[in-house]
N, C-alpha and C positions, 0 to 999 in steps of 0.2 A: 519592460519585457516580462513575456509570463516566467515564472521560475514553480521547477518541479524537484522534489528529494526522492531519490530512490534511495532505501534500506537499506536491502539486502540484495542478494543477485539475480539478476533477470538477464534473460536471452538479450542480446546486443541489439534488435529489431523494437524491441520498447525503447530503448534511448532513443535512437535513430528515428522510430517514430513519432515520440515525442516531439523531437527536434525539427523534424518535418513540419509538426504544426504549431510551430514558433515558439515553443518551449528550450530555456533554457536548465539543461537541467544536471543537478548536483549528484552523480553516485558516489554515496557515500555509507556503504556496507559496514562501519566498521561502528556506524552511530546507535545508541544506546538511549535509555530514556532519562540518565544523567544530562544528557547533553542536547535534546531534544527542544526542550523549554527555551534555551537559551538562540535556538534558530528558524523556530515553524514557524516563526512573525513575517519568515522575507517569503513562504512559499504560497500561490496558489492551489498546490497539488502535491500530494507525498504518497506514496507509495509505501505500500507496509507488509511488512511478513510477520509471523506468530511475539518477535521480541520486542516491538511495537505498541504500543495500548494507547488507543485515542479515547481518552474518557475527559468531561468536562474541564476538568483545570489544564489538558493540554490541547483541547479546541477552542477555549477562552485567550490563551493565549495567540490564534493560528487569525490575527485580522482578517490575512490575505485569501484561510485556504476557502476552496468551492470543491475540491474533488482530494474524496480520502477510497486510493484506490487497494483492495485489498490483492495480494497474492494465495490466491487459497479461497476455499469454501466458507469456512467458518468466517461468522463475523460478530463470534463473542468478546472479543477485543474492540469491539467499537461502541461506543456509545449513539445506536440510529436513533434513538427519539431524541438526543439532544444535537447530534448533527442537522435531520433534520429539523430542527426547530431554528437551527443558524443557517439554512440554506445550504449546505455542503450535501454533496451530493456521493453517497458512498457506493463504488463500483466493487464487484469479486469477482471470482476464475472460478466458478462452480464446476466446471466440468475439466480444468485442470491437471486433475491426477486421475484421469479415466484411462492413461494406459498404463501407468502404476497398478492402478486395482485390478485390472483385466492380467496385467503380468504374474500378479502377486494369486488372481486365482486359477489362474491355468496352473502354476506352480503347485499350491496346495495342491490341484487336480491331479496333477503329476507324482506325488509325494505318495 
């Protein structure tokens, strides 16, 4: 069975969807990069927010994974020339906080 980690928290429609397409999958918010090493061996797919860092010694470790999904724009937390160099395929949410930033500038506008 595919197995996925999620992070941090995400809308209940990512589990749900995951699980939809045959992913069995672990949320586990409360994981750290203490404790990371010791379990990306079992995952195809993790999921990650800013406290996360996939850099070579923790995708050397990750046999299974093929998709290092980001929450968020930024993807200076990931190491993409050595992901892909391992086939892992890294996804992001570029447009994610577009109605954070549109709130945050009406606000200023207002102010």
């Amino acid at each position: 069975m595919k197995k996925a980690l999620v992070t941090d928290y995400v809308h209940p429609s990512l589990i749900t969807g995951l699980e939809d397409r045959g992913y069995s999958v672990d949320y586990e918010t409360s994981i750290d990069m203490s404790v990371l090493p010791t379990i990306i061996h079992k995952y195809e797919m993790v999921v990650i927010n800013s406290k996360i860092k996939m850099f070579p010694d923790f995708i050397d470790q990750a046999a299974q994974l093929k998709y290092i999904c980001r929450l968020g724009s930024g993807l200076e937390i990931i190491d993409l020339d050595y992901a892909a160099q391992n086939n892992i395929h890294v996804i992001n949410t570029p447009s994610g906080n577009n109605n954070g930033e549109a709130e945050h500038a009406m606000g200023m506008l207002l102010t």
